[in-house]
Structure formats: structure tokens, C-alpha cells
C-alpha positions as CSV (number, residue, x, y, z in Angstrom):
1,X,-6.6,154.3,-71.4
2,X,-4.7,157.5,-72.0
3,X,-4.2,157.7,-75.6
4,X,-3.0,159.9,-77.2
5,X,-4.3,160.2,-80.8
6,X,-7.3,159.1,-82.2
7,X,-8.4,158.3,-85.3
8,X,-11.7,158.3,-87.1
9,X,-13.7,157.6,-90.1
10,X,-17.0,158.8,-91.1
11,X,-16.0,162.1,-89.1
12,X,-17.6,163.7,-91.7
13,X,-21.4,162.4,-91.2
14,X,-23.4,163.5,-88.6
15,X,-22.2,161.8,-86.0
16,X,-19.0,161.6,-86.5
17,X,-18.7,165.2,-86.5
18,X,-20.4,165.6,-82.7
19,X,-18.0,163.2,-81.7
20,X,-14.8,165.0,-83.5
21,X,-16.2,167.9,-81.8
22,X,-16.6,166.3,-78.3
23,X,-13.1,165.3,-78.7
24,X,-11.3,168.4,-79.9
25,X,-13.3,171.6,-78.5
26,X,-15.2,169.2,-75.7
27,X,-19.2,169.3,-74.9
28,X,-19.3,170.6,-71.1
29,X,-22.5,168.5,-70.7
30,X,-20.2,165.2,-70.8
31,X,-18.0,166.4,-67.7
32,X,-14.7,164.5,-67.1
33,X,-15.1,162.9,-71.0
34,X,-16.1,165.8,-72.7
35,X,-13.0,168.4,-71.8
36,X,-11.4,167.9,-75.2
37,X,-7.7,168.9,-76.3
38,X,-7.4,165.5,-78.3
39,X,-5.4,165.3,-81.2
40,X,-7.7,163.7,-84.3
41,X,-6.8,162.6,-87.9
42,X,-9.9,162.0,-89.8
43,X,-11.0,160.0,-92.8
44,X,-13.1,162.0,-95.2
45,X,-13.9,160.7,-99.0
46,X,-12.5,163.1,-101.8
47,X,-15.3,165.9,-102.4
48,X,-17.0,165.9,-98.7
49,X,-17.3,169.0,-97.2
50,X,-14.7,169.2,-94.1
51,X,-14.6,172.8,-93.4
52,X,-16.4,171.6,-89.7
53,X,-13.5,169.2,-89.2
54,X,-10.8,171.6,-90.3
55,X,-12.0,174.2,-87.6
56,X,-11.3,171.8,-85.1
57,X,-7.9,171.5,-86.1
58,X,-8.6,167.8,-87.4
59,X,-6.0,166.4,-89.4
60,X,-7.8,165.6,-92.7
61,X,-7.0,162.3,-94.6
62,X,-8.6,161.9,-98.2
63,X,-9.9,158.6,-99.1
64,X,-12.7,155.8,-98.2
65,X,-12.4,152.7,-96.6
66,X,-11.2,150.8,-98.8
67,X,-8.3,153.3,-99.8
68,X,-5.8,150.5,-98.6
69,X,-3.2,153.9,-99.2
70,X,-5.7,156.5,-97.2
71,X,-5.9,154.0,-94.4
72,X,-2.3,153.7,-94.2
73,X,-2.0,157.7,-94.3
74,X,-5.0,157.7,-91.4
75,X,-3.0,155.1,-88.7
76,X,0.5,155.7,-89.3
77,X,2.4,156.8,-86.2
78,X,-1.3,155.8,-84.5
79,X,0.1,152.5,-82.4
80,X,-1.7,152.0,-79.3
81,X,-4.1,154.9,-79.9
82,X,-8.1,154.3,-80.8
83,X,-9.8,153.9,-84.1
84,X,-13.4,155.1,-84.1
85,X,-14.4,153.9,-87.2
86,X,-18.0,155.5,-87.9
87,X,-17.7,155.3,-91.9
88,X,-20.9,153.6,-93.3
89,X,-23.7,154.0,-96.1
90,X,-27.5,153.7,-94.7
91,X,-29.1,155.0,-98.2
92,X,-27.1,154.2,-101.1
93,X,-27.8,156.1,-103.9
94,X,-29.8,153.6,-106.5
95,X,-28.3,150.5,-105.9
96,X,-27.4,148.1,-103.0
97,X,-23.8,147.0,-103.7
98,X,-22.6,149.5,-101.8
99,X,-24.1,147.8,-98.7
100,X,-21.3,145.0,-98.8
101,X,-18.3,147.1,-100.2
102,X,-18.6,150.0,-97.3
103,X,-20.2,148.0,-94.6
104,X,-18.9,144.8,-94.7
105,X,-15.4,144.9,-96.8
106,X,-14.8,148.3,-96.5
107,X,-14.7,147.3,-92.4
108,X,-12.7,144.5,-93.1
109,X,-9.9,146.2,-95.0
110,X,-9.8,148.9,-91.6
111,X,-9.6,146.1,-89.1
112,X,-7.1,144.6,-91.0
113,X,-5.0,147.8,-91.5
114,X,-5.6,148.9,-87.6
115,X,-3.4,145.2,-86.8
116,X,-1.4,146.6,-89.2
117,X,-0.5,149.1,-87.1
118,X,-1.0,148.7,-83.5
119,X,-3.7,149.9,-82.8
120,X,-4.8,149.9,-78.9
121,X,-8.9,149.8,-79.3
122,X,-11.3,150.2,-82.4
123,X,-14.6,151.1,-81.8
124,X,-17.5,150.1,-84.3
125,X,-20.8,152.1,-84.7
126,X,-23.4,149.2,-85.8
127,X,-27.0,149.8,-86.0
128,X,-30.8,148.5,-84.7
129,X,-30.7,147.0,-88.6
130,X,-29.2,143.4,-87.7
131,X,-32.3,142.7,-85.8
132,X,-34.8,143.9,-87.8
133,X,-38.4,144.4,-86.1
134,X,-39.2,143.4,-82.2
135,X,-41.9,140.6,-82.2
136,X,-44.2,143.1,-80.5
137,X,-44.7,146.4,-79.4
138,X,-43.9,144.9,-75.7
139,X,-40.8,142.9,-77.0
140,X,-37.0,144.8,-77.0
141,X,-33.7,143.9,-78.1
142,X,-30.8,143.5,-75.8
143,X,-27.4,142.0,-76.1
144,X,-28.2,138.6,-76.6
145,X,-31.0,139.7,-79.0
146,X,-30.5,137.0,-82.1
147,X,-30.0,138.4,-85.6
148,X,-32.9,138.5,-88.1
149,X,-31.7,141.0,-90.4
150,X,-33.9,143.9,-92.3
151,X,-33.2,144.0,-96.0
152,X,-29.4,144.8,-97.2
153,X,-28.3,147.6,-95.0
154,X,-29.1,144.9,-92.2
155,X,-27.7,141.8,-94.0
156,X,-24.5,144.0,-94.3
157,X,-24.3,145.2,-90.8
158,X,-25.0,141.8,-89.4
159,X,-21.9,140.1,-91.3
160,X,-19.7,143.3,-90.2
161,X,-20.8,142.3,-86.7
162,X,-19.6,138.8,-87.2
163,X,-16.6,139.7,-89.1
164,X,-15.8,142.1,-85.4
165,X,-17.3,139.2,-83.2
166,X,-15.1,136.4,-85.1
167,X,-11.9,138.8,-84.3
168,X,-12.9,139.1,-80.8
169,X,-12.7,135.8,-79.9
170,X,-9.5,135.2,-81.5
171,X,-8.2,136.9,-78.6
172,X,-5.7,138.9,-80.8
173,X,-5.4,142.7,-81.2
174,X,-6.7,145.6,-81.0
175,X,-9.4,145.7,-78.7
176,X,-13.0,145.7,-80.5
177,X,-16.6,147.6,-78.8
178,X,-19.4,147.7,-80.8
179,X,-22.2,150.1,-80.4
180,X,-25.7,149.4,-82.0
181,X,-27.8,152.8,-82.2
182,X,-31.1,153.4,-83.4
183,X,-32.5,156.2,-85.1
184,X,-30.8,159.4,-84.6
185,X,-32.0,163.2,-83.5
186,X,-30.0,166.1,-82.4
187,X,-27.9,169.1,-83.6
188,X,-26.5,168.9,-86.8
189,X,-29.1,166.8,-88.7
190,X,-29.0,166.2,-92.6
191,X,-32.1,167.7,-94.8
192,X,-33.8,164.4,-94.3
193,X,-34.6,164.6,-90.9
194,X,-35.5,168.4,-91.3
195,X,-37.7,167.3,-94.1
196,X,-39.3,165.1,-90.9
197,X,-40.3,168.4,-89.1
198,X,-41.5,169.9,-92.1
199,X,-44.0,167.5,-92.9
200,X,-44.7,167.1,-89.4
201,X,-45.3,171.1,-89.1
202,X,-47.6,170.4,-92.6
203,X,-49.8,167.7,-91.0
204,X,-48.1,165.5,-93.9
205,X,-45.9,162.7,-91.9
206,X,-48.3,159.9,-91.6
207,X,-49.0,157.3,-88.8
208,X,-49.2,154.0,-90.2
209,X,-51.8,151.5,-87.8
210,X,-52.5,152.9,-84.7
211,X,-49.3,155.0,-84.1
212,X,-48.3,152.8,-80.5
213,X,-45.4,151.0,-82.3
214,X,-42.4,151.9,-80.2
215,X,-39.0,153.2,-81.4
216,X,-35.9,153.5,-79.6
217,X,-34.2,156.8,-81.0
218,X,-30.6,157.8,-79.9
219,X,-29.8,162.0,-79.2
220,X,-26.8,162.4,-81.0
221,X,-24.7,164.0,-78.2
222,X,-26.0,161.3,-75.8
223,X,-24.9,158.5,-78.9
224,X,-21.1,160.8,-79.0
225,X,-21.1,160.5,-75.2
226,X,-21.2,156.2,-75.4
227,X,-18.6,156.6,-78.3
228,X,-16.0,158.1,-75.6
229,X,-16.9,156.1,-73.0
230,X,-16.5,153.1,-75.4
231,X,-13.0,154.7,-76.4
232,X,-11.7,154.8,-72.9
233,X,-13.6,152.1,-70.5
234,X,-11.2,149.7,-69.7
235,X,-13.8,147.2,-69.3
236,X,-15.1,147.8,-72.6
237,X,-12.8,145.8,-74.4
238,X,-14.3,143.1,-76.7
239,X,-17.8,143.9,-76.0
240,X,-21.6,144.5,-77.8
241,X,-23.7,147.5,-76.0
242,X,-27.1,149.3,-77.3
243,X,-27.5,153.1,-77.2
244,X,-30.2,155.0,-77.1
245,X,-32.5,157.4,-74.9
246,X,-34.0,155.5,-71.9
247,X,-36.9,154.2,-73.1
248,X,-38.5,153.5,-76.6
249,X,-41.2,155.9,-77.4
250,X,-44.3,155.5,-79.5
251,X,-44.7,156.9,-83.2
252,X,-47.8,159.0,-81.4
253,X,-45.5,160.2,-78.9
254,X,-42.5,161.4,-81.1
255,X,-44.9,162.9,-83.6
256,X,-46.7,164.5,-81.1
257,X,-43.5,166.1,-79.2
258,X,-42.3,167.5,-82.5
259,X,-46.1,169.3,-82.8
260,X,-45.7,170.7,-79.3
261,X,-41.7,171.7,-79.6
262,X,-42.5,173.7,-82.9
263,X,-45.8,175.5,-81.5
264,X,-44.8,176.3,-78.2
265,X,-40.9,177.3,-78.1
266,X,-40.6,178.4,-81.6
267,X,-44.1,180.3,-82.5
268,X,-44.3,177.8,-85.8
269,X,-48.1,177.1,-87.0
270,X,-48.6,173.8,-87.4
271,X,-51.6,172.1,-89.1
272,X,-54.2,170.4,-87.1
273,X,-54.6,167.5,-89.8
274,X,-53.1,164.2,-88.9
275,X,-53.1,161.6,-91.4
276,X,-53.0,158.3,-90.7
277,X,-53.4,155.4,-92.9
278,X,-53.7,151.4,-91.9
279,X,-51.2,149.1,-91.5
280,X,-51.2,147.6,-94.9
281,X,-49.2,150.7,-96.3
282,X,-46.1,149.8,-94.6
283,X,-46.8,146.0,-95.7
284,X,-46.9,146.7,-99.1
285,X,-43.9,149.6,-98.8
286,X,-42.2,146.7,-97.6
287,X,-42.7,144.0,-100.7
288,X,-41.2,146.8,-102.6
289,X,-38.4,147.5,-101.3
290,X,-37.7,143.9,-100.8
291,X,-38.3,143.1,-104.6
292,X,-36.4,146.2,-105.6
293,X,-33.2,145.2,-103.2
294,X,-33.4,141.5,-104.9
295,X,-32.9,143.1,-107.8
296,X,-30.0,145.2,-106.5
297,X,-32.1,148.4,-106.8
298,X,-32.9,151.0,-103.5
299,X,-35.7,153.5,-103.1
300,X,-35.1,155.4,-99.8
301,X,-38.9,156.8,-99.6
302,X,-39.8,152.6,-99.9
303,X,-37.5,151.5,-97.5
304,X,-38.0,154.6,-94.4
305,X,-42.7,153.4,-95.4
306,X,-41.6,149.6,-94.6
307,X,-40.3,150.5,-91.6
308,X,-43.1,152.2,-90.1
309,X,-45.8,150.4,-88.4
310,X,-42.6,148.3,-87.0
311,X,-41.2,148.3,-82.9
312,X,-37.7,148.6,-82.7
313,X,-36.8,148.5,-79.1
314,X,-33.8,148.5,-77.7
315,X,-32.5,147.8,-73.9
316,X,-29.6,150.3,-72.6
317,X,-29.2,148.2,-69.6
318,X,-25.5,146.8,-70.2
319,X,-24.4,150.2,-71.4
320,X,-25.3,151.6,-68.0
321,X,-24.0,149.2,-66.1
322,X,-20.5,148.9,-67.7
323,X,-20.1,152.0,-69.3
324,X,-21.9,154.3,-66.9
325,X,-23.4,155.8,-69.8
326,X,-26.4,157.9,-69.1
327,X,-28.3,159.6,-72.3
328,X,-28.1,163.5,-71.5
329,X,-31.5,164.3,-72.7
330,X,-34.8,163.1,-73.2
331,X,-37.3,163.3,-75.9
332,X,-38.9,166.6,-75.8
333,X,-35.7,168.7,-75.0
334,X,-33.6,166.8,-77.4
335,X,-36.5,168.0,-80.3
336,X,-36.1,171.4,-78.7
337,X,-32.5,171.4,-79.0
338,X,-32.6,169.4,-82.9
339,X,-35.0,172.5,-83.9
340,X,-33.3,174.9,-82.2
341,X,-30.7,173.8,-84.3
342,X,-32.1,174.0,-87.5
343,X,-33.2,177.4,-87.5
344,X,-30.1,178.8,-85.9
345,X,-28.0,177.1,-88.9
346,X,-30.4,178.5,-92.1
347,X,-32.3,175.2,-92.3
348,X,-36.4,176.2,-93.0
349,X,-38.6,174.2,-91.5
């Protein structure tokens, strides 16, 4: 697929601005897709900082999703080129109905408007959330995974993926991929997942149980990587794919990678105290935030605690085979480089 212009929302979060980047200046490390030169008009809600996305020559389009006027702004002139439409709220801020009018309507009105106007292929950054936990610390999700959503950000993700999945099957234009990711790590992190070092480096990021939950986790540039190869694989059209490093790790293992990367290639002290406290914290974190959410309320600290004595595994197998996608990094250098990161861009761990 040679388009020509591309189009994105969310361009202004994290990783929509690796993969402005990749497409624009180009990332070396993702050879044949990552030479840049592409032309991009980006989607960016009125008061977001796009200073990052006007130095790569972006085209910068004020509104939100459901700016039916923004969208028309963002696609016109854009017929057979590709929508990457990234735009999405994890952590509202105090209540949930945000969940359904970004994720779920908000999606809608782009599909809708990308028919509008000829678009060739949209592609659709989903999330682990539409699955919830795995059954077991052995168990992992793969394409065929049924849903069993987690809380609202799930529910809301799960009926975006059957809003995309019901248009799929209607056979009609444009082209649909969907991409599920896990957690993400990398260069250009927000404060909270600096805040995760820090704690980390202060022996105050707990393990909840016995630490050997697994989680898949995605490195951002790998995650930008399977958002171009889902641009341009022909044989992508109208399909689901997971991606994520190449195998899930344990909480143990992540914590204890971020110990090593910040003592032994950046000189940081970090404390010998580990806490660690049973099971039941997570279980309770979890009542909360459920009885919060059914009351249309959302505490982020509640929500990120319920989460953590859970597996959430993912399989990259179809992504590989189709896509030829192949995650650049693993764990330990992709903390390197996420740190490395940090301190280079005034962020004090």
C-alpha cells in the first residue's frame, strides 16, 4: 500500500507520538518501515502540548473525536490514505463517562467520517482490557481469546471492538486492523510510569501475593513498529493481532530488572527493602474500584492495586506470522533505554 498521507489521532499521547515520529523523521532500528518522509495531519484536543508534533512538520488539526467539524478538517483530501486512529482515555479524570464518549462513540463518529471520505485502511489501537485477567498464571490470550471485560475502560474497549468487528464483516470500506497492546514502557513515558521507577528506586512499589503473576508489556517503539506494519501489510486488512514483547514476564522479574537497570548503568542507589503484601490487597483494591465505577466515579491509585496480583498474558504468534512483526527489544534493554530516557529529558527519578 503506497499511501500517500496519513492521518492520526491521539498523536499527541505517548504513543502516538513514537509513531508520528517513526513516520516523519523514521527510527533506523525499523529498517525498510522506519525510513520516514511521510506526510501526517494530526488530531490534537485544544490545549495539548504539540510542540513535538509541530517539529516534525505534522499538520496540526484542533479538536477531539467527536469534533464531527475537526474530523472533517483531519480527512479531507485524505481518500485512499490510512487513518491511525490512537485517540483514547485509559484514566479519566473523576468519572467514568468518558469511557463510552471517547472510546466507544468517539470511535464511532471517526469510522463513520473515514467512509465519509475514502479512506483506504484505519487502524485501531485496542488494549489487554477486553479480556480482563488470564485464568492462571500458565493461561494467555490470543486471537480467539473470548471477552470478559475489566471494569469500564474494558467494557468500553470491548464494544469499540464490536463496533470495528461488526464493520468488518459487512465487507464495506475502509479496511479495519486492530491492535490489542498491553502495558506500555519505552522512551517518552508520562510522570506515571516515572513515578513507577521512583518507588521502585525507594523500595516503595509493592508485590502483591507472590510476585510470579505474569504480564505481557509492549516497548513502545516495538508497539510503533506493529502500528506501520499494520498500516501497510496488505494481508492485514480486516484483522485482530496482539502486541507485545515475546513473552510475558513476572511482576518479580520486571521489578527486579528496573532494580538492576538503575544500579548498574546509571549509578542510582536503590533501597534494599522490598515490600510485599498478600494477595487480599489487590482483592479489596478491586471491590473499590468496582463500587466506585458503579457509581460512575474512578480512582486511578484503586484501579492500577486491582490489577496487580492479576496475569495478563498475551500470545504474539499471529502478529509474527502475518505481520512479520518482531519486538526490537527485550525487557532489560528496553528499561535501559525508558531510563535512559528519563534522565536525558529532566525527568528525576
Amino acid at each position: 500500500m503506497n499511501s500517500t498521507q496519513y492521518v492520526l489521532t491521539g498523536a499527541s499521547g505517548w504513543l502516538g507520538r513514537r509513531v508520528a515520529l517513526a513516520l516523519t523523521r523514521g527510527m533506523p532500528e525499523l529498517g525498510a518501515f522506519g525510513k520516514g518522509g511521510k506526510r501526517i495531519r494530526c488530531l490534537v484536543p485544544a490545549g495539548e502540548n504539540a510542540i513535538d508534533l509541530h517539529m516534525l512538520d505534522a499538520e496540526i488539526i484542533r479538536g477531539d473525536v467527536n469534533d464531527v467539524f475537526a474530523l472533517e478538517d483531519l480527512m479531507r483530501g485524505a481518500s485512499d490514505g490510512v487513518l491511525i486512529h490512537m485517540a483514547g482515555i485509559i484514566h479519566p479524570p473523576g468519572r467514568t463517562e468518558r469511557f463510552n464518549s471517547v472510546n466507544v462513540k468517539g470511535t464511532r463518529q471517526v469510522l463513520e467520517m473515514a467512509k465519509l471520505h475514502g479512506i483506504k485502511r484505519m487502524v485501531v489501537m485496542s488494549s489487554n482490557s477486553p479480556f480482563g485477567g488470564n485464568l492462571s498464571p500458565e493461561d494467555i490470550f490470543n486471537e480467539g481469546s473470548p471477552y470478559n471485560p475489566y471494569m469500564g475502560y474494558g467494557k468500553s474497549k470491548m464494544q469499540m471492538e464490536k463496533l470495528l468487528l461488526e464493520h468488518m464483516a459487512s465487507g464495506l470500506g475502509p479496511e479495519v486492523v486492530v491492535l490489542r497492546a498491553p502495558w506500555f514502557y519505552g522512551p517518552g513515558q508520562p510522570p506515571r510510569q516515572t513515578l513507577f521507577f521512583t518507588m521502585i528506586k525507594e523500595g516503595r512499589f509493592p508485590i502483591i501475593g507472590n510476585g510470579l503473576n505474569r504480564r505481557s508489556m509492549g516497548y513502545v517503539d516495538s508497539l510503533a513498529f506493529g502500528v506501520l506494519l499494520a498500516a501497510e501489510n496488505l494481508k492485514a486488512a480486516n484483522q485482530v493481532f496482539w502486541l507485545a514483547d515475546k513473552t510475558p514476564y513476572t511482576i518479580v522479574e520486571i521489578i527486579s530488572t528496573v532494580k538492576e537497570v538503575l544500579r548498574e548503568d546509571f549509578g542510582i542507589q536503590v533501597s534494599p527493602r522490598q515490600l510485599q503484601f498478600p494477595s487480599m490487597v489487590s482483592d479489596i483494591a478491586r471491590v473499590a474500584d468496582s463500587t466506585l465505577q458503579s457509581l460512575g466515579l474512578y480512582n486511578q491509585k484503586f484501579h492500577v492495586l486491582s490489577e496487580m496480583n492479576m496475569t495478563i498474558a498475551c500470545n504474539i504468534h499471529k502478529a509474527q506470522t502475518i505481520l512479520d512483526y518482531e519486538p526490537l527489544v527485550e525487557l532489560r534493554e528496553g528499561m535501559r533505554r525508558s531510563v535512559e530516557w528519563c534522565l536525558t529529558n529532566g525527568q528525576t527519578i
